[in-house]
C-alpha positions as CSV (number, residue, x, y, z in Angstrom):
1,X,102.0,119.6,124.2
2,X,101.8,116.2,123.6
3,X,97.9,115.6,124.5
4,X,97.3,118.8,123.2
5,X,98.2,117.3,119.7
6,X,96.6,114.4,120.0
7,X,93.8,115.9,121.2
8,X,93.5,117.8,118.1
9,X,93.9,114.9,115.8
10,X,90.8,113.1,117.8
11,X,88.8,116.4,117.1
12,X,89.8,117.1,113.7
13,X,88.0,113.9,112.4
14,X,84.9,115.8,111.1
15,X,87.2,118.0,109.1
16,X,89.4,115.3,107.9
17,X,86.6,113.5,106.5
18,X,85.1,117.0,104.5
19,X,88.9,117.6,102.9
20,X,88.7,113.4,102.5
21,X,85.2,113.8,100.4
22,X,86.7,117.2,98.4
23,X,89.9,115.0,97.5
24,X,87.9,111.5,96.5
25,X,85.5,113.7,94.0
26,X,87.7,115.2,92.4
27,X,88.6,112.8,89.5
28,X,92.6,112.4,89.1
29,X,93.1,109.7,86.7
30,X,95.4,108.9,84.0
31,X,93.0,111.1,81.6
32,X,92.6,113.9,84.4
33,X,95.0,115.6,85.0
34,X,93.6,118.7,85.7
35,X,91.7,117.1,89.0
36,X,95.8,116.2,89.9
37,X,96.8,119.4,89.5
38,X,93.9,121.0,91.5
39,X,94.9,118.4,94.1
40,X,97.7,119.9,94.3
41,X,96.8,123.2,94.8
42,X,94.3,122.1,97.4
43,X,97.6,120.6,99.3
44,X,99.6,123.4,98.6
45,X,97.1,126.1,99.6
46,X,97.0,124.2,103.1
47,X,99.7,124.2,103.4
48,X,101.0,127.6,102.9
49,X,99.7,129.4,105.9
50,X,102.0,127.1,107.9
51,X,105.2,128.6,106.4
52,X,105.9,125.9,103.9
53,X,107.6,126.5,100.9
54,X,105.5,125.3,98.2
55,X,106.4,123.8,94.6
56,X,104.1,122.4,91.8
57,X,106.5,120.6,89.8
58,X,104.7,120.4,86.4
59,X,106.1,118.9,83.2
60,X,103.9,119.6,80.1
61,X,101.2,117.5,79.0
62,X,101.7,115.3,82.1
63,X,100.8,115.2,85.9
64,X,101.1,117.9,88.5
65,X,103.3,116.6,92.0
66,X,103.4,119.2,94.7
67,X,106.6,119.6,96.9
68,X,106.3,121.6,100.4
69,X,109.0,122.1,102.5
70,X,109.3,124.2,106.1
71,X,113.4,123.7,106.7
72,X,114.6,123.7,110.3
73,X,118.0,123.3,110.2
74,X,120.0,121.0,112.9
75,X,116.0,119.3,113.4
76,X,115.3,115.9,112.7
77,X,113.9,115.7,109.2
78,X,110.9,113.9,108.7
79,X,109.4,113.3,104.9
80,X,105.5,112.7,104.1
81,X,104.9,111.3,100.9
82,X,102.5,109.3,98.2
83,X,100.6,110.2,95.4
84,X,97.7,112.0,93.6
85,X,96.3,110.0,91.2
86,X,94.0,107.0,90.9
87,X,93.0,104.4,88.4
88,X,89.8,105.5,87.8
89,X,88.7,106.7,84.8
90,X,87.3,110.4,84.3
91,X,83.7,110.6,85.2
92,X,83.9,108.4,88.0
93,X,84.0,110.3,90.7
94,X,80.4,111.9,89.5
95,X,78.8,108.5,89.2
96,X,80.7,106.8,92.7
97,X,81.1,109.9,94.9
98,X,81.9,109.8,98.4
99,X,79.9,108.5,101.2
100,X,79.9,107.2,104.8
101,X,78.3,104.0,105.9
102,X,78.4,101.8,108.5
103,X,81.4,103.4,109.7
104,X,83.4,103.2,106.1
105,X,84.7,105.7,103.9
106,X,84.0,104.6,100.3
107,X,84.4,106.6,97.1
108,X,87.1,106.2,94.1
109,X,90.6,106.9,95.4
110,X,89.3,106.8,99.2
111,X,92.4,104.4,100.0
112,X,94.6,104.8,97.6
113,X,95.7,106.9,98.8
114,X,93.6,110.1,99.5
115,X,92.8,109.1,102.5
116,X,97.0,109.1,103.5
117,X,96.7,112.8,102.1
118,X,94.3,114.1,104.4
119,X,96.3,111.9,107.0
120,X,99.3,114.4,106.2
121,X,97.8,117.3,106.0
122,X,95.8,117.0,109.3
123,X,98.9,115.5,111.4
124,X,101.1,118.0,110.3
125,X,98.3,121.0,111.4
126,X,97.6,119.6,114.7
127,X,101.9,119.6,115.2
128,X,102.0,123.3,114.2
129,X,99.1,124.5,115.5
130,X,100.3,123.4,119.1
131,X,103.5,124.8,118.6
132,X,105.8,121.9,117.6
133,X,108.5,123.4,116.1
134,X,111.1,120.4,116.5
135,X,111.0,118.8,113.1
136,X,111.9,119.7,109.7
137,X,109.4,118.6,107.7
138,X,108.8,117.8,103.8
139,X,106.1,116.6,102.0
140,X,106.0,115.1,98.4
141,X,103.2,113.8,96.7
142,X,103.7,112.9,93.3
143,X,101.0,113.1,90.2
144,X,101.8,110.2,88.1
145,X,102.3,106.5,90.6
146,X,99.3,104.2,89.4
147,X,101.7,104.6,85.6
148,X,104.8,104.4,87.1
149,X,105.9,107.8,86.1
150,X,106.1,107.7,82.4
151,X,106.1,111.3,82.0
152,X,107.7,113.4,84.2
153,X,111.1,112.8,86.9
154,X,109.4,112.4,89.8
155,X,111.5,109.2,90.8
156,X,114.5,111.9,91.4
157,X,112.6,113.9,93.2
158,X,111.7,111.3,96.1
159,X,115.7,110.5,95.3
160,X,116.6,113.7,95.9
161,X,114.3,114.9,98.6
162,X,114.3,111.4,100.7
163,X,118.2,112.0,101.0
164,X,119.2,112.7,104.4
165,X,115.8,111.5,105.8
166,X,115.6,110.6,109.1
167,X,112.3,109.1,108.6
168,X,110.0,108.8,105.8
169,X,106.5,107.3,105.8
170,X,104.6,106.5,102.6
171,X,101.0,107.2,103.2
172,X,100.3,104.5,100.8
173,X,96.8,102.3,102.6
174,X,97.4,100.5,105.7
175,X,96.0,96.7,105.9
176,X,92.4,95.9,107.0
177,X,94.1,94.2,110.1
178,X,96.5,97.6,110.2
179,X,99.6,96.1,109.4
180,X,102.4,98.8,107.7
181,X,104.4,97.6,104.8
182,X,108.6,96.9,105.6
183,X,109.4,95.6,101.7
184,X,108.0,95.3,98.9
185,X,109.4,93.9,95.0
186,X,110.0,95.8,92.6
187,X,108.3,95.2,88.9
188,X,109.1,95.3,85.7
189,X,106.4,95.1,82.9
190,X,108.0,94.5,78.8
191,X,105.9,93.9,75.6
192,X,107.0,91.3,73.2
193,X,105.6,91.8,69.9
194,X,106.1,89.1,67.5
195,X,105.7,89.7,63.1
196,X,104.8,86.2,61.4
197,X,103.9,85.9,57.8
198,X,100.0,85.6,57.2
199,X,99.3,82.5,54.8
200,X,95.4,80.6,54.0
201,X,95.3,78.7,56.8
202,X,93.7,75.6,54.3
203,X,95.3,76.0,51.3
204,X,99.0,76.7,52.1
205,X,99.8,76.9,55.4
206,X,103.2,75.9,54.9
207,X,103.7,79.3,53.0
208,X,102.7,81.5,56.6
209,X,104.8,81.6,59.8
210,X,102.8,82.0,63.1
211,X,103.5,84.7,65.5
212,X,100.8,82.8,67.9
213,X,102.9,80.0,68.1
214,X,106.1,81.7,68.6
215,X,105.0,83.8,70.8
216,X,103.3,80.2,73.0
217,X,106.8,78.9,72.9
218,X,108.2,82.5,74.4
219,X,104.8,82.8,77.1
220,X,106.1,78.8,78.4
221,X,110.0,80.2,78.4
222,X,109.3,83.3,80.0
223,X,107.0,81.1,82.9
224,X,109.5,78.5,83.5
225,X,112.0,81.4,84.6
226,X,110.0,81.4,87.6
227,X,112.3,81.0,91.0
228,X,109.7,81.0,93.7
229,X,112.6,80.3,96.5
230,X,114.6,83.6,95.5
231,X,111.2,85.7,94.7
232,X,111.4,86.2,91.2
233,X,107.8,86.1,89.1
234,X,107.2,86.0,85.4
235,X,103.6,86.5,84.5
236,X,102.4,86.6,80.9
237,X,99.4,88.4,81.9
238,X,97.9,90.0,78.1
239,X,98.1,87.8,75.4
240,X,97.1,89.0,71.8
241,X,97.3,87.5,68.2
242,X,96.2,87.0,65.4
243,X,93.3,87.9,63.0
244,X,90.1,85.1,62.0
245,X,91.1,81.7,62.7
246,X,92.0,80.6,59.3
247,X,94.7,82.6,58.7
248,X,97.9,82.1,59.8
249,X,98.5,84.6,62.3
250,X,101.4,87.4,61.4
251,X,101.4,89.4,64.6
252,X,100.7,88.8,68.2
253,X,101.9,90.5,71.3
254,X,101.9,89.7,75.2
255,X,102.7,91.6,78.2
256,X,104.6,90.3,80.8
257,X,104.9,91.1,84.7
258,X,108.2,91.0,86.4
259,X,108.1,91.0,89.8
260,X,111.9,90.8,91.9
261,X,113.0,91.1,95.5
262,X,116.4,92.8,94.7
263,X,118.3,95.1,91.8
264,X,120.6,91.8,91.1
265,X,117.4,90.1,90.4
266,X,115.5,92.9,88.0
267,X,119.3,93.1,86.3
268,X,119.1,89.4,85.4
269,X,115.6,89.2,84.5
270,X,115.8,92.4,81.9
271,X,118.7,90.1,80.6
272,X,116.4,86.9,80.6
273,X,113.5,88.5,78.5
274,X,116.3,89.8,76.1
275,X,117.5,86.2,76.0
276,X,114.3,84.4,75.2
277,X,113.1,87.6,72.6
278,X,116.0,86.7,71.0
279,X,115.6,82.7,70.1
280,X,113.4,81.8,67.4
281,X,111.3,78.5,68.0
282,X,109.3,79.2,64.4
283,X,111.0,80.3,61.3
284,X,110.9,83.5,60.1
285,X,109.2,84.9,63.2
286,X,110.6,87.8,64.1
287,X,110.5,89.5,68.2
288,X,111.1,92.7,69.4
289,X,111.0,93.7,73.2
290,X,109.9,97.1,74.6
291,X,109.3,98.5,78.0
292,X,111.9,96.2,79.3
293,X,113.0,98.9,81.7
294,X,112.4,98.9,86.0
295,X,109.4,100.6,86.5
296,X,110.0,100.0,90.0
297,X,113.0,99.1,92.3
298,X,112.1,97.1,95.5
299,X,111.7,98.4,98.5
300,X,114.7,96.1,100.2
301,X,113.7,95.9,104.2
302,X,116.9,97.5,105.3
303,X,118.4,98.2,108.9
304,X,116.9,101.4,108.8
305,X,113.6,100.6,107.6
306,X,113.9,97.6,110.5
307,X,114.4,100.6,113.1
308,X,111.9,102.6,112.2
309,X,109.3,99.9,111.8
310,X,110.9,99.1,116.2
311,X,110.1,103.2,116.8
312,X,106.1,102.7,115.1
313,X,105.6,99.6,117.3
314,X,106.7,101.4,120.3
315,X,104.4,104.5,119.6
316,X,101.5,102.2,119.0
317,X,102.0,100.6,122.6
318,X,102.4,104.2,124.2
319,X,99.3,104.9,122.4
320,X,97.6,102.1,123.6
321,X,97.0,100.4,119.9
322,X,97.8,96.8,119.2
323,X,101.1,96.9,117.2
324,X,100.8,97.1,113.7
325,X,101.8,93.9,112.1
326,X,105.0,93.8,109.4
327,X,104.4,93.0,105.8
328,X,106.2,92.0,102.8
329,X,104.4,92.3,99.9
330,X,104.7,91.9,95.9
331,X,103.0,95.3,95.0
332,X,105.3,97.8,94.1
333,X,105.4,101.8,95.5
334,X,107.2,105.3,95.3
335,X,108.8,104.0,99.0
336,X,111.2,101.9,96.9
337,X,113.3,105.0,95.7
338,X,113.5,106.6,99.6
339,X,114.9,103.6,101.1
340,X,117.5,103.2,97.7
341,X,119.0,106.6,98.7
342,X,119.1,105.3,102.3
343,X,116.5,106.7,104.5
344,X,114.3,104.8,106.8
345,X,111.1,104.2,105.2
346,X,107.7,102.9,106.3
347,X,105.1,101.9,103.7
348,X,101.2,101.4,103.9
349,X,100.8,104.7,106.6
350,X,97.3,105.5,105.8
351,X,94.5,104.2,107.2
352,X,93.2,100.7,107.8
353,X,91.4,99.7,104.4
354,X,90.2,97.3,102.3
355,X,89.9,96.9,98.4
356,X,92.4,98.5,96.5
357,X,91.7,99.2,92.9
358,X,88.3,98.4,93.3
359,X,85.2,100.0,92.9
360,X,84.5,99.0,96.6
361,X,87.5,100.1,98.1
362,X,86.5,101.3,101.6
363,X,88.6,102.4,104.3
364,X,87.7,102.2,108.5
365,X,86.7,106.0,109.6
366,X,88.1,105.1,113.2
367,X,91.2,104.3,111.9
368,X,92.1,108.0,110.7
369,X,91.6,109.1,113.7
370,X,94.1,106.4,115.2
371,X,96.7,106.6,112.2
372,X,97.4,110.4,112.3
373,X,97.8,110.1,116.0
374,X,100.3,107.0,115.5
375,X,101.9,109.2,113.0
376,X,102.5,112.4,115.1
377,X,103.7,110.2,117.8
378,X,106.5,109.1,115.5
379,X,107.2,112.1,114.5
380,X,107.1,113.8,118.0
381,X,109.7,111.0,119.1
382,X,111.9,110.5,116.4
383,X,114.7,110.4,118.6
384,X,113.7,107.5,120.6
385,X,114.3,105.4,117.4
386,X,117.3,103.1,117.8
């Protein structure tokens, strides 16, 4: 059965690259969400004929995420998962549609992560179409991750549904070199917005009080926080103020990055931004903080992440592949709330790729090929993980 599967996969690349091009031109940004939710259903509909039971979780006015599920009780349980959406605008899919060249996939969303997607979908047919019947299986791709889910509770869902997990790989893009992802930090991303009083900045400056330069004094407090050694970031990254420059300025804002390595870490630093809102270098300046929330939590290399990463390298040598190397990285992913809840996670399961965010992200067409086969080997021998 084994060939059989992976014979399939190695056959199916023609097809996985027509579903790929369906998926990349569809736009699914943050101001389509109608492309999202006919993701979904294009997932879904795949799906279905399998014996999956299929959900469109859909809050209104929001993103679409699609839940399938085929239960097999006392079976190990394996969950694919990732997201929908891009950070491309509507329209871009029209102007930057898919194409193959020189052996790349490019097109907006390609890599992030479409391209994991169609790595799902087309593992899990070449399983069932061969008669594997040894797993329960889940998949959950969510509508809403390039925002950080302001919208909808899709951060319970992979809670809830990663629960109990033997395995879960994020189909998130693999590394040009094809390296997965074992941690990652988690981010949060406040807004200080600081009200001065406007005054002639000739004629009586001494009557005005400058948000800019409160706001300077907060930007240098907020930097020198900075602990490189522990793995804790601040990052002042938009900095706003102000009106003409000769008026003392009454307003400015800035928006600040947090990245952390632990929930001790994003617990302090929430406290830290409060800390320094708080203090007033410039009288009668007043802050306020918003946003100052975990958007999201790290994903901590556990033991369990550790073991599963062990059972992917030993699949790749079976395989024949060089080992995929081990990353920890600062960008932040939906992975984070599977491993919190304690399943074994592996991040960055999609093909090897390059660009992210870009308008020339590309990904490697051989490397689908290789990464659904690494995948259903992983799946197929969950229970040589130790």
């Amino acid at each position: 059965m084994e060939n059989k599967i992976l014979e399939q996969i190695k056959n199916s690349e023609t097809d996985m690259l027509g579903t790929l091009e369906k998926l990349v031109n569809i736009d699914s940004g943050y101001d389509a969400i109608e492309g999202t939710a006919e993701i979904a259903h294009i997932v879904g509909d795949f799906l279905t004929p399998y014996g999956f039971e299929v959900q469109y979780l859909e809050t209104p006015n929001a993103p679409t995420h699609v839940l399938a599920k085929r239960p097999r009780p006392g079976k190990k349980k394996v969950m694919l998962m990732g997201h929908m959406d891009t950070v491309f605008a509507k329209g871009t899919a029209a102007a930057r549609p898919f194409k193959v060249a020189d052996g790349k996939a490019y097109g907006p969303g390609v890599m992030d992560m479409k391209a994991g997607i169609v790595l799902s979908l087309y593992t899990v047919k070449a399983l069932l179409d061969n008669g594997w019947d040894d797993t329960d299986l889940t998949l959950f791709f969510c509508g809403d991750e390039e925002l950080a889910h302001p919208l909808t509770d899709a951060v319970e869902w992979f809670k809830k549904e990663g629960l109990g997990k033997d395995a879960v790989f994020n189909m998130e893009p693999g590394r040009e070199d094809g390296s997965v992802v074992i941690g990652r930090k988690g981010v949060i991303r406040p807004v200080l917005t600081v009200r001065g009083i406007a005054a002639h900045a000739g004629n009586e400056p001494e009557k005005g009080a400058s948000a800019v330069l409160e706001l300077c004094h907060k930007t240098i407090a907020l930097h020198a926080l900075t602990d490189l050694e522990v793995g804790t970031t601040y990052n002042v990254g938009v900095f706003n103020g102000g009106s003409l420059a000769n008026i003392v300025a009454d307003h400015a804002e800035a928006r600040v990055d947090i990245r952390f390595k632990t929930a001790e870490e994003a617990e302090k630093a929430i406290k830290n931004v409060e800390a320094v809102a708080a203090k007033t270098y410039v009288d009668k300046t007043t802050t306020t903080v918003t946003e100052n929330r975990i958007e999201f939590m790290p994903l901590e290399t556990t033991a369990g992440v550790q073991k599963l990463y062990g059972h992917l390298a030993k699949q790749a040598e079976k395989l024949g592949l060089p080992v995929p190397g081990a990353l920890y990285v600062g960008g932040s992913a939906d992975s984070a709330w599977t491993a919190m809840v304690g399943a074994p996670t592996l991040c960055g399961m999609g093909p090897q790729a390059v660009g992210a965010h870009s308008n020339n992200e590309y990904l490697f067409v051989s490397s689908m090929t290789e990464r659904a086969q690494l995948l259903a080997m992983c799946i197929m021998h969950l229970e040589e993980m130790q």
